[in-house]
TIPA-538612 format. One record per residue: residue number from 1; y, z, x of N, C-alpha, C, CB in turn. Coordinates in steps of 0.02 Angstrom, whole numbers. Glycine has a CB too. Example, Ala and Ser with C-alpha at 12.3 -4.5 7.8 and 13.67 -1.06 7.14 Angstrom:
BEGIN
{seq->1 | nv->-284 | nw->390 | nu->660 | cav->-225 | caw->390 | cau->615 | cv->-165 | cw->390 | cu->660 | cbv->-224 | cbw->452 | cbu->565}
{seq->2 | nv->-112 | nw->354 | nu->642 | cav->-53 | caw->357 | cau->684 | cv->2 | cw->394 | cu->645 | cbv->-30 | cbw->286 | cbu->704}
This chain:
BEGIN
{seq->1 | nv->1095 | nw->-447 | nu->-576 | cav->1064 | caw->-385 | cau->-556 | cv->1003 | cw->-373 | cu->-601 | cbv->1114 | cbw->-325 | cbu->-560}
{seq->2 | nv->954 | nw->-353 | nu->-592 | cav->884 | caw->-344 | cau->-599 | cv->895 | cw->-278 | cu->-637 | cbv->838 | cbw->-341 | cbu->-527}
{seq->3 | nv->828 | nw->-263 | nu->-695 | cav->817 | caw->-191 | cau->-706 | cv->785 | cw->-161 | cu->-651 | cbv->777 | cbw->-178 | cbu->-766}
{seq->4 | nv->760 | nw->-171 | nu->-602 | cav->753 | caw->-124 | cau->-539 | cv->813 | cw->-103 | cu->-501 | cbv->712 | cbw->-156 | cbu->-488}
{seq->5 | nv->868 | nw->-153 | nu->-487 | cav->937 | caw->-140 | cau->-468 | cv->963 | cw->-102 | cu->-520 | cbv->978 | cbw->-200 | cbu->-455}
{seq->6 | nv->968 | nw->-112 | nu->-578 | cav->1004 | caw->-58 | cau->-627 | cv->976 | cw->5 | cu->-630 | cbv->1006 | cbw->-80 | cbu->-698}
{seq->7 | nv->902 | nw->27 | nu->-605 | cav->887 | caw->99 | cau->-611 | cv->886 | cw->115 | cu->-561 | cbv->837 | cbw->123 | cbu->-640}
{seq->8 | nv->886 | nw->71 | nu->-493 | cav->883 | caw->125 | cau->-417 | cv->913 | cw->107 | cu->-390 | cbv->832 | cbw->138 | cbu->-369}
{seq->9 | nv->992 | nw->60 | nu->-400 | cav->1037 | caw->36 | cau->-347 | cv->1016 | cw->12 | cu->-285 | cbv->1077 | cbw->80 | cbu->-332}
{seq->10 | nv->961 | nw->-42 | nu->-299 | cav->953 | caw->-111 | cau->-241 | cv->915 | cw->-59 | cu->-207 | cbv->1032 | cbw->-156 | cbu->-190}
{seq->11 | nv->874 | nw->1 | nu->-180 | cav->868 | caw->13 | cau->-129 | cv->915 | cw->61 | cu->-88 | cbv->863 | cbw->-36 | cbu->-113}
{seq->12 | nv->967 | nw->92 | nu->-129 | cav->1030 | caw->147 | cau->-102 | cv->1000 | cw->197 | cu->-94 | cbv->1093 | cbw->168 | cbu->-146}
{seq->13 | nv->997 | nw->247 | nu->-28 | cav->962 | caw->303 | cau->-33 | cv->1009 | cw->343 | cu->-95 | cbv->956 | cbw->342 | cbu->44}
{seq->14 | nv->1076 | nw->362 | nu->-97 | cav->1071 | caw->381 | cau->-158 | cv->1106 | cw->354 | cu->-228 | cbv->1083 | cbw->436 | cbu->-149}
{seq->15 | nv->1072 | nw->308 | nu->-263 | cav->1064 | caw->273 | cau->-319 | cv->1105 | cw->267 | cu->-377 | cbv->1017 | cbw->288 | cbu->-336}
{seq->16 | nv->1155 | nw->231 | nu->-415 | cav->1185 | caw->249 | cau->-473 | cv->1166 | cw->321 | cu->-498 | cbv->1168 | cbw->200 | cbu->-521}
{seq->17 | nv->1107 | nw->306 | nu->-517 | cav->1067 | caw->350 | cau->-551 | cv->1070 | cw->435 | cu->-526 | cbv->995 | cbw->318 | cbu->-541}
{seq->18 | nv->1102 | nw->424 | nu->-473 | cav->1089 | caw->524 | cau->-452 | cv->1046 | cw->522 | cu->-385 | cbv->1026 | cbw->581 | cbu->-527}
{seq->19 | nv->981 | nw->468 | nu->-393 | cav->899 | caw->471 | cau->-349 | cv->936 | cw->502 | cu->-288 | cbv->845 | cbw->379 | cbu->-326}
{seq->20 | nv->870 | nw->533 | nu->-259 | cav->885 | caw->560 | cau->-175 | cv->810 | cw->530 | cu->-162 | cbv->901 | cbw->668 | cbu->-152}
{seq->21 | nv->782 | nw->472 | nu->-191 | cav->718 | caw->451 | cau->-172 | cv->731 | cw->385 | cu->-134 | cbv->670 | cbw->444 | cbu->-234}
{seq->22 | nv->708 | nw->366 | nu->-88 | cav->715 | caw->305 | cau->-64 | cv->660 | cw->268 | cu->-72 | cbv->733 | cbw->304 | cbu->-5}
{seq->23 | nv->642 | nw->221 | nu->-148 | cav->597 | caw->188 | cau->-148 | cv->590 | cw->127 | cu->-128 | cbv->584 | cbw->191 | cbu->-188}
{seq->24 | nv->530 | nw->83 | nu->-122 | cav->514 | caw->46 | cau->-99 | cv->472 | cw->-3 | cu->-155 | cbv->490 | cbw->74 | cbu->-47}
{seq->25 | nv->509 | nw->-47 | nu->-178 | cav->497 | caw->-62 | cau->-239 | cv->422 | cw->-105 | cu->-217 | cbv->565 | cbw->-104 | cbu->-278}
{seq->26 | nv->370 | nw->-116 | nu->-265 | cav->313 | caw->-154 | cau->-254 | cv->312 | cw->-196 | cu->-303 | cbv->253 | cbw->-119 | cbu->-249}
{seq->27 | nv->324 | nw->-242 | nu->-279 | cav->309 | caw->-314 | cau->-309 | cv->258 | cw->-362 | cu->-302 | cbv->352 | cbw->-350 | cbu->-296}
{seq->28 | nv->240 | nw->-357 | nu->-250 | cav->169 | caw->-412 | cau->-222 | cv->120 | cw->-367 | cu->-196 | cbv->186 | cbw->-474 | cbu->-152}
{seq->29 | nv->77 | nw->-400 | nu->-231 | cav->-21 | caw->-349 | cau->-200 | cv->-26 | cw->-352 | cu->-133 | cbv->-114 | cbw->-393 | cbu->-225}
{seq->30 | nv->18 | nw->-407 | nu->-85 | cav->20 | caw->-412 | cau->-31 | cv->28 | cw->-323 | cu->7 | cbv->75 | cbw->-466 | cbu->-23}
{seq->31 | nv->96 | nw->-317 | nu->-34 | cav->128 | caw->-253 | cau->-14 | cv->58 | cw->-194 | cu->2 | cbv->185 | cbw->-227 | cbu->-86}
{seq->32 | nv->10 | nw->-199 | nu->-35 | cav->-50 | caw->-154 | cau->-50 | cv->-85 | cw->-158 | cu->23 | cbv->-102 | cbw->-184 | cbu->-119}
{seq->33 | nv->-88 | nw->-196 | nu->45 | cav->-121 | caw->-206 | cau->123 | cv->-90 | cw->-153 | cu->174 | cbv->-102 | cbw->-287 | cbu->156}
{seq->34 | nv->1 | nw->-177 | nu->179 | cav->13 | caw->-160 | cau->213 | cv->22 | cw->-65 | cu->205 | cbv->54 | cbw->-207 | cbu->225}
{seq->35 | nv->36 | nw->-36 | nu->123 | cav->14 | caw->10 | cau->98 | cv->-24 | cw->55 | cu->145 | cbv->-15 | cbw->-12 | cbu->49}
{seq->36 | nv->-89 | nw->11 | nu->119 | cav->-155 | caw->51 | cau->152 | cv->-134 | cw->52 | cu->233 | cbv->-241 | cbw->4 | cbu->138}
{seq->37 | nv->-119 | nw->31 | nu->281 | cav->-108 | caw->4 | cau->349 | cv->-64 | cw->69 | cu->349 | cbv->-75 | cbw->-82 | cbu->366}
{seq->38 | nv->-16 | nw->80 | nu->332 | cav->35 | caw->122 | cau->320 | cv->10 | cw->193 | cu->331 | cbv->63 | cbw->110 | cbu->253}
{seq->39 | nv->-19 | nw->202 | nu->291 | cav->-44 | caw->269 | cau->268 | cv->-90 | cw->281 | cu->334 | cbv->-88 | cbw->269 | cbu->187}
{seq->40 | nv->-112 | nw->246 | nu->383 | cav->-148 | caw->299 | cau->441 | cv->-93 | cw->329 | cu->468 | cbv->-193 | cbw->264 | cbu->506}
{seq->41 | nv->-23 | nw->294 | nu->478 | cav->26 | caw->338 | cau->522 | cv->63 | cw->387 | cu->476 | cbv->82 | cbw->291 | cbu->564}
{seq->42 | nv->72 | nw->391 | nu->427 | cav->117 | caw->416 | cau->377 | cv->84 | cw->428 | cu->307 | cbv->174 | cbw->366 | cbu->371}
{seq->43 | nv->92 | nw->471 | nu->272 | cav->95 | caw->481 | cau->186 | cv->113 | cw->417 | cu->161 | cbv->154 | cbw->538 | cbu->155}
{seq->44 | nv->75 | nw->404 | nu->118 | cav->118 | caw->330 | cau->52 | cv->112 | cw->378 | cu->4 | cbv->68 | cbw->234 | cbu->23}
{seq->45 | nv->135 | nw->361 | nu->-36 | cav->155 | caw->382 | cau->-140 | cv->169 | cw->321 | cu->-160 | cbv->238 | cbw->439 | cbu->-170}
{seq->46 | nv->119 | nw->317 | nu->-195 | cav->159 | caw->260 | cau->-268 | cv->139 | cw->291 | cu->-312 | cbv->136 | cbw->174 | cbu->-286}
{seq->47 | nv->212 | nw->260 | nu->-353 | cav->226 | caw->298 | cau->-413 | cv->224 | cw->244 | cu->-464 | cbv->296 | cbw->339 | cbu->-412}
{seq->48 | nv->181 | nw->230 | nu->-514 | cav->164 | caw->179 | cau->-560 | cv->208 | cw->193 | cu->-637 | cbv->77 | cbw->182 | cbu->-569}
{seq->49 | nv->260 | nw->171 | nu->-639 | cav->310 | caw->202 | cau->-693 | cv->301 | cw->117 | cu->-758 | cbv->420 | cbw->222 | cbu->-641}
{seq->50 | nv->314 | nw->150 | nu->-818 | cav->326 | caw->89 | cau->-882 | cv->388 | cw->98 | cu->-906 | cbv->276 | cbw->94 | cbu->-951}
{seq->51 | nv->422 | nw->65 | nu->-899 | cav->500 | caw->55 | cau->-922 | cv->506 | cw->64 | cu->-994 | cbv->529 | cbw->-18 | cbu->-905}
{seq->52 | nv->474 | nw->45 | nu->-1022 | cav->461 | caw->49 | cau->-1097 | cv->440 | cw->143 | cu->-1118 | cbv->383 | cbw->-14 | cbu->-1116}
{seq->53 | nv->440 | nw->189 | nu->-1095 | cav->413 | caw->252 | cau->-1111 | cv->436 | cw->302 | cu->-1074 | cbv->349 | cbw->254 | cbu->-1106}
{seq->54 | nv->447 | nw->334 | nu->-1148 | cav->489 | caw->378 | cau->-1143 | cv->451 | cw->453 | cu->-1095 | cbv->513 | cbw->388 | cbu->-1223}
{seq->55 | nv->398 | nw->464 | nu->-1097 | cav->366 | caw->507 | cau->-1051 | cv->356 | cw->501 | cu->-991 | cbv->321 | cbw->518 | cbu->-1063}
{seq->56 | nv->365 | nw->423 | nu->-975 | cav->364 | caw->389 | cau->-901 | cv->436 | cw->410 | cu->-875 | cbv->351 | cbw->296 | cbu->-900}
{seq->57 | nv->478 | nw->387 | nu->-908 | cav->548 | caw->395 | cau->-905 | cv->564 | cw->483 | cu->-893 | cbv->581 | cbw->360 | cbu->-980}
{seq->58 | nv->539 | nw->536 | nu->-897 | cav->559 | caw->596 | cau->-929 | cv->523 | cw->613 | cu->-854 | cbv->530 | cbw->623 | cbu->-1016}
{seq->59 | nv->474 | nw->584 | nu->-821 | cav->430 | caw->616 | cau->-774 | cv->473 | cw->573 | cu->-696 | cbv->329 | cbw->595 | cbu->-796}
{seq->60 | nv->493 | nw->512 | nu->-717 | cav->522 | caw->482 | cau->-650 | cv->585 | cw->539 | cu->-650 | cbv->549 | cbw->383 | cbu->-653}
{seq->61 | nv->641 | nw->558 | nu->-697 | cav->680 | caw->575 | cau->-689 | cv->675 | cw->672 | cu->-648 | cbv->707 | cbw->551 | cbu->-752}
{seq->62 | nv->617 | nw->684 | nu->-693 | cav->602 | caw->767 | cau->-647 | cv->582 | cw->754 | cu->-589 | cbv->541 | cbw->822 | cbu->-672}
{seq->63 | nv->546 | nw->691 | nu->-579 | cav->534 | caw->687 | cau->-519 | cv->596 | cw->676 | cu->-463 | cbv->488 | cbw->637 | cbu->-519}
{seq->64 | nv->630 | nw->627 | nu->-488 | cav->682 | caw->616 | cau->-441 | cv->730 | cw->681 | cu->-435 | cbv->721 | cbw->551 | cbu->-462}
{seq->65 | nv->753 | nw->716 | nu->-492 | cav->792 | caw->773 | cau->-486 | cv->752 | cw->827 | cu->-442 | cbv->809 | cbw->798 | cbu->-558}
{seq->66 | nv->700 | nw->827 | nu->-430 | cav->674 | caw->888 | cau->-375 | cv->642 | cw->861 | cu->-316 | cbv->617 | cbw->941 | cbu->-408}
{seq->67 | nv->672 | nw->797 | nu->-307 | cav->633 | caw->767 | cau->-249 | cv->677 | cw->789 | cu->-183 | cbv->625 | cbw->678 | cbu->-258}
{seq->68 | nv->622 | nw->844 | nu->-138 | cav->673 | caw->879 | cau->-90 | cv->653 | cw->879 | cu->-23 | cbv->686 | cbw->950 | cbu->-106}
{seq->69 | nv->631 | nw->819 | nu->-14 | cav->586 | caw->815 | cau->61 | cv->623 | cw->768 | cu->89 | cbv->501 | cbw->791 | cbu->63}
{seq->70 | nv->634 | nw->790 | nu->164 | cav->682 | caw->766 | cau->213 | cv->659 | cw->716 | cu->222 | cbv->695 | cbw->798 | cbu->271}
{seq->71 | nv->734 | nw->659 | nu->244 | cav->726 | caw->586 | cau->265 | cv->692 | cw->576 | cu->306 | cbv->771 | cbw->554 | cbu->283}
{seq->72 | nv->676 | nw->612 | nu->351 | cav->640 | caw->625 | cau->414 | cv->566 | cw->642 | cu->396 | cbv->675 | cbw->685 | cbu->455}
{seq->73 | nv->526 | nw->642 | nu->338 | cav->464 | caw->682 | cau->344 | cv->455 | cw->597 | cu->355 | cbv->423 | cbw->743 | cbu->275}
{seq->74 | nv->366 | nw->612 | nu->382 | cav->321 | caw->557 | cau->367 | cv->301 | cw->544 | cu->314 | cbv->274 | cbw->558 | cbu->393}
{seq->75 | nv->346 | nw->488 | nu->255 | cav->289 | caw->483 | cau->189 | cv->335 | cw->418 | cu->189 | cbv->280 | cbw->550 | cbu->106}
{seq->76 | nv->304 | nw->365 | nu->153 | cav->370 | caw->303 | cau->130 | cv->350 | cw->322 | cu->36 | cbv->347 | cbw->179 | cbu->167}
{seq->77 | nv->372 | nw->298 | nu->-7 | cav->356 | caw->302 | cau->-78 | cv->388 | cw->237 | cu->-112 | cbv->385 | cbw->372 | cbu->-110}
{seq->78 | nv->325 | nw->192 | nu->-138 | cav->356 | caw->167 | cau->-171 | cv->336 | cw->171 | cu->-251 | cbv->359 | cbw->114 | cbu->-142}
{seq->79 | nv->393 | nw->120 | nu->-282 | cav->392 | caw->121 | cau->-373 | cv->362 | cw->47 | cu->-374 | cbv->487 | cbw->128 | cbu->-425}
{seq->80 | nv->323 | nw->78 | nu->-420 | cav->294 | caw->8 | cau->-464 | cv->287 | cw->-2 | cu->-527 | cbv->236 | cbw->-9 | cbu->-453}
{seq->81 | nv->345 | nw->-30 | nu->-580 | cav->366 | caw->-70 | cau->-630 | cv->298 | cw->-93 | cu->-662 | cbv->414 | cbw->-129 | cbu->-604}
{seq->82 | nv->273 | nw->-56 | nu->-705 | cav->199 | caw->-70 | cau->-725 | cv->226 | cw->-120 | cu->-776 | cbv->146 | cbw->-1 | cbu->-756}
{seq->83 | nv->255 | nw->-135 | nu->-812 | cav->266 | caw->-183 | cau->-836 | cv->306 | cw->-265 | cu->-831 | cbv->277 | cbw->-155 | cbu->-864}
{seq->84 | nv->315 | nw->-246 | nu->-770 | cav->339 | caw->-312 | cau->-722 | cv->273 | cw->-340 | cu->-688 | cbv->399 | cbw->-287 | cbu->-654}
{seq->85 | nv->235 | nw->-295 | nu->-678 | cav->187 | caw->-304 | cau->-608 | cv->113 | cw->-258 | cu->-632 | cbv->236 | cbw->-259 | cbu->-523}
{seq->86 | nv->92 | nw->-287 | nu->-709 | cav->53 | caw->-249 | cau->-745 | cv->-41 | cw->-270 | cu->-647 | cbv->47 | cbw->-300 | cbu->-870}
{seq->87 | nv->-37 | nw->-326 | nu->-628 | cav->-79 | caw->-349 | cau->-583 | cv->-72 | cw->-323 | cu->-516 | cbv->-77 | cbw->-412 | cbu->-584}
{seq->88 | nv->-34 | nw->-295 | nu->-504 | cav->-37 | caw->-248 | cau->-439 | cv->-57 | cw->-170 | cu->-468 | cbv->48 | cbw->-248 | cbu->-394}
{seq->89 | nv->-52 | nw->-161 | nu->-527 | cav->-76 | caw->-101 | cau->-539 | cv->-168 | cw->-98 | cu->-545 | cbv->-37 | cbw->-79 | cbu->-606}
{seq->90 | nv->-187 | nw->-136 | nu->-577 | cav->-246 | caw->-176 | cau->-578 | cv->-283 | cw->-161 | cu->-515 | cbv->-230 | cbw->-251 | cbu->-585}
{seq->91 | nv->-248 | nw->-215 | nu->-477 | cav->-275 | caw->-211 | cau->-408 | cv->-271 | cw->-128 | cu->-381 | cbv->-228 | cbw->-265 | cbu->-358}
{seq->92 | nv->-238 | nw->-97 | nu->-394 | cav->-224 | caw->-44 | cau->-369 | cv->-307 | cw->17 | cu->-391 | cbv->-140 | cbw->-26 | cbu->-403}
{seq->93 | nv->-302 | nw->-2 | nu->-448 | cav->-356 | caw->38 | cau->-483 | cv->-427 | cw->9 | cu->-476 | cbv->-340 | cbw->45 | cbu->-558}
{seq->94 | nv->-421 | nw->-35 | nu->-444 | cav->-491 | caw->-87 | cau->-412 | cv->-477 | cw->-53 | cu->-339 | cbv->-481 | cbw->-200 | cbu->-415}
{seq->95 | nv->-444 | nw->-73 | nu->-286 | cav->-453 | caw->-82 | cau->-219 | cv->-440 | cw->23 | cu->-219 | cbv->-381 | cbw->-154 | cbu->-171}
{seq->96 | nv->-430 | nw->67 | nu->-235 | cav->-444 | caw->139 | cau->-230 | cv->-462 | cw->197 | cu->-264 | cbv->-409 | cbw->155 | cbu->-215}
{seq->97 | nv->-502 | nw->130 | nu->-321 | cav->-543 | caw->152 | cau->-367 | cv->-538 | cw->237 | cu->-397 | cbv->-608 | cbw->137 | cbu->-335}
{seq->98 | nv->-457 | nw->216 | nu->-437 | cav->-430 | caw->249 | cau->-463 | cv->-400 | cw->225 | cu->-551 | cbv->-390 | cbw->262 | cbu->-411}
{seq->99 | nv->-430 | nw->264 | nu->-602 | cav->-435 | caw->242 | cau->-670 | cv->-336 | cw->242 | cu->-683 | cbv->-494 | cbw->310 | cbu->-726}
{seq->100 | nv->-340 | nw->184 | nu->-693 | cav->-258 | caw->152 | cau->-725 | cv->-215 | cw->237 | cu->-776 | cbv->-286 | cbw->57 | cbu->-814}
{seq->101 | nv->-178 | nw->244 | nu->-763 | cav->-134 | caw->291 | cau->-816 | cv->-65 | cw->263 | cu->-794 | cbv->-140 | cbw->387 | cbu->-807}
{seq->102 | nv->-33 | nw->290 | nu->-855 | cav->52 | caw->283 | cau->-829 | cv->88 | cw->328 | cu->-874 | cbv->90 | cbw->197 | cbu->-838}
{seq->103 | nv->130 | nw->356 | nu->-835 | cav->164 | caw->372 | cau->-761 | cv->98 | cw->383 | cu->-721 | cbv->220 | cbw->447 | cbu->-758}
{seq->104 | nv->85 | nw->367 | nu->-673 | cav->43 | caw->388 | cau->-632 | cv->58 | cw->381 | cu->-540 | cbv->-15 | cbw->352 | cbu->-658}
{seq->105 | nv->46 | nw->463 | nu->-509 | cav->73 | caw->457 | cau->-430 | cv->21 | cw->459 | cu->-374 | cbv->122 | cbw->518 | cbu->-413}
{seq->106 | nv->4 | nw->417 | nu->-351 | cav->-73 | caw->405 | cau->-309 | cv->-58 | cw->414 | cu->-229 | cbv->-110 | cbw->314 | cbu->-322}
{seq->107 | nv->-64 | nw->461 | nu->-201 | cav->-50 | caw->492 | cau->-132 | cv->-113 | cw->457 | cu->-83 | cbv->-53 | cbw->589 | cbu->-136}
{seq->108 | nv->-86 | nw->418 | nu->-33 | cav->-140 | caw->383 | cau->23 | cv->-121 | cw->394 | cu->85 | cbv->-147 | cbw->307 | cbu->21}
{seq->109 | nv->-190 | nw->445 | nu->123 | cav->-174 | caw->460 | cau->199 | cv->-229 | cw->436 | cu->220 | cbv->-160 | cbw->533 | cbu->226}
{seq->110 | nv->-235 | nw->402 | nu->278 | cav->-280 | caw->388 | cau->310 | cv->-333 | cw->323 | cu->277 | cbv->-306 | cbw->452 | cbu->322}
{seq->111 | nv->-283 | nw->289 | nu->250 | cav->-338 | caw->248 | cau->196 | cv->-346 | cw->250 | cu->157 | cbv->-384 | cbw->244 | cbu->192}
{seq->112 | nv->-348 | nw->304 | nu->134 | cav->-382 | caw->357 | cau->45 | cv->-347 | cw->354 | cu->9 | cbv->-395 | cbw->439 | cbu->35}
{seq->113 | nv->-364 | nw->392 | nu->-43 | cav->-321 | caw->415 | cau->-90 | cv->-343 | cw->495 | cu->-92 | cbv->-328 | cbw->373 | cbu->-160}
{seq->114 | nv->-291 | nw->553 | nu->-61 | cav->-314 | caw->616 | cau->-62 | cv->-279 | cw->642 | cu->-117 | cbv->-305 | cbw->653 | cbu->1}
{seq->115 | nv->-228 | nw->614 | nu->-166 | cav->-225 | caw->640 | cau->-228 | cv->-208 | cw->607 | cu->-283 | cbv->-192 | cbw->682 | cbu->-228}
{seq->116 | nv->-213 | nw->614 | nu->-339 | cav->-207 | caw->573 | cau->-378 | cv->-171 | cw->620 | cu->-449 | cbv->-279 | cbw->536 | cbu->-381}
{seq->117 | nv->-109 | nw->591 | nu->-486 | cav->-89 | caw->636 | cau->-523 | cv->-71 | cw->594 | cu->-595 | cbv->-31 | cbw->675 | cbu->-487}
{seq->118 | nv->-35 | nw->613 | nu->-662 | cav->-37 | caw->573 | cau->-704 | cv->25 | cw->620 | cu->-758 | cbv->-119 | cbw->557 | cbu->-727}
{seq->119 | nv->65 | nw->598 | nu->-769 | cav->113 | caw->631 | cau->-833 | cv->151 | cw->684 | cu->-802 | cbv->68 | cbw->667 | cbu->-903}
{seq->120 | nv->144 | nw->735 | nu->-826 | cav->193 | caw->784 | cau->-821 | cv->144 | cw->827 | cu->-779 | cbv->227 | cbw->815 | cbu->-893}
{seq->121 | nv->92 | nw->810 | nu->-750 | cav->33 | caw->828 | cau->-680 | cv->121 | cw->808 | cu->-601 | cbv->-79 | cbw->723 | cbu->-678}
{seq->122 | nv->124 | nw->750 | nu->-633 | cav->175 | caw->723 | cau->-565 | cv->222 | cw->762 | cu->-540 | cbv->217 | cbw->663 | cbu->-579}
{seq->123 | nv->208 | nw->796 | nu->-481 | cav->267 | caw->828 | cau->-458 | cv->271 | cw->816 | cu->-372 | cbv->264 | cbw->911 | cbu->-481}
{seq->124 | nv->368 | nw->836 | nu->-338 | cav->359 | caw->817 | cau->-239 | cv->305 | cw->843 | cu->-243 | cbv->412 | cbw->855 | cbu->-167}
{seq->125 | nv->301 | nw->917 | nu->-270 | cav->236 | caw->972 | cau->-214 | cv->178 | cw->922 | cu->-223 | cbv->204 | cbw->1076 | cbu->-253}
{seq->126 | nv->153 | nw->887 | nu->-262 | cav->96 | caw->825 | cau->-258 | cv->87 | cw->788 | cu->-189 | cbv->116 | cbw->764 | cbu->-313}
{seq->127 | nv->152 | nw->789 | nu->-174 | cav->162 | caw->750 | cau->-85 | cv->170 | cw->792 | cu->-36 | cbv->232 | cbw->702 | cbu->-70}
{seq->128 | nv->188 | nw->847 | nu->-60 | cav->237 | caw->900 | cau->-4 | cv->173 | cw->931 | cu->19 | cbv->306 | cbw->968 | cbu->-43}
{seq->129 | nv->104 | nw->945 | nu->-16 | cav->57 | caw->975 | cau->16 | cv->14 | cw->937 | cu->81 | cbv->18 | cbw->992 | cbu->-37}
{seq->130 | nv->53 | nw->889 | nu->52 | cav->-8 | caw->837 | cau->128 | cv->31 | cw->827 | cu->190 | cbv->-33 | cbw->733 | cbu->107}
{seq->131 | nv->101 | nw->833 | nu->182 | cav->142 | caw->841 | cau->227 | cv->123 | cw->875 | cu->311 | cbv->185 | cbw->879 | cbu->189}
């Protein structure tokens, strides 16, 4: 079992951990295509978390404890392991020319990026307004 399986249970909507988030783990820049593709029909969120930090850690967990938007809305969200996958973040901050932070939660509709958040900035209502 993986440290992605040990903090979000494989993909369980709800997780060892407590989560009521159903992420979508990002591993390949590939994923970033279909991302963008994504986001004309639906909300994306990625959430750029460092396993190593303790403020990253402190902001995934408020996040997940108040994450209260129905299975049913339009948004998918995924996590990305900045220190597994330091090059999809990269790419990330190249292809929506958005300056690297971490924790950091980057909201894409229609292509874009209509918000962009960072630390203890990260909160649902960050997603819940584009809803």
């Amino acid at each position: 079992m993986g440290i992605f399986d040990k903090m979000f249970g494989a993909g369980d909507k709800e997780s060892k951990n407590g989560s009521k988030v159903n992420w979508t783990a990002l591993t390949d820049i590939s994923q970033l295509e279909v991302a963008e593709m994504e986001s004309q029909h639906q909300l994306v969120a990625i959430l750029k978390h460092s396993t190593r930090c303790g403020i990253s850690r402190m902001v995934l967990k408020q996040f997940e404890n108040s994450y209260d938007i129905p299975e049913d809305a339009e948004v998918k969200l995924y996590f990305l392991d900045l220190l597994s996958h330091r090059d999809i973040s990269n790419e990330i901050a190249e292809r929506f020319k958005v300056r690297h932070e971490s924790p950091q939660l980057i909201v894409l509709q229609g292509k874009k990026v209509v918000h962009h958040s960072s630390h203890q900035d990260i909160q649902v209502q960050n997603i819940k307004d584009f809803l």
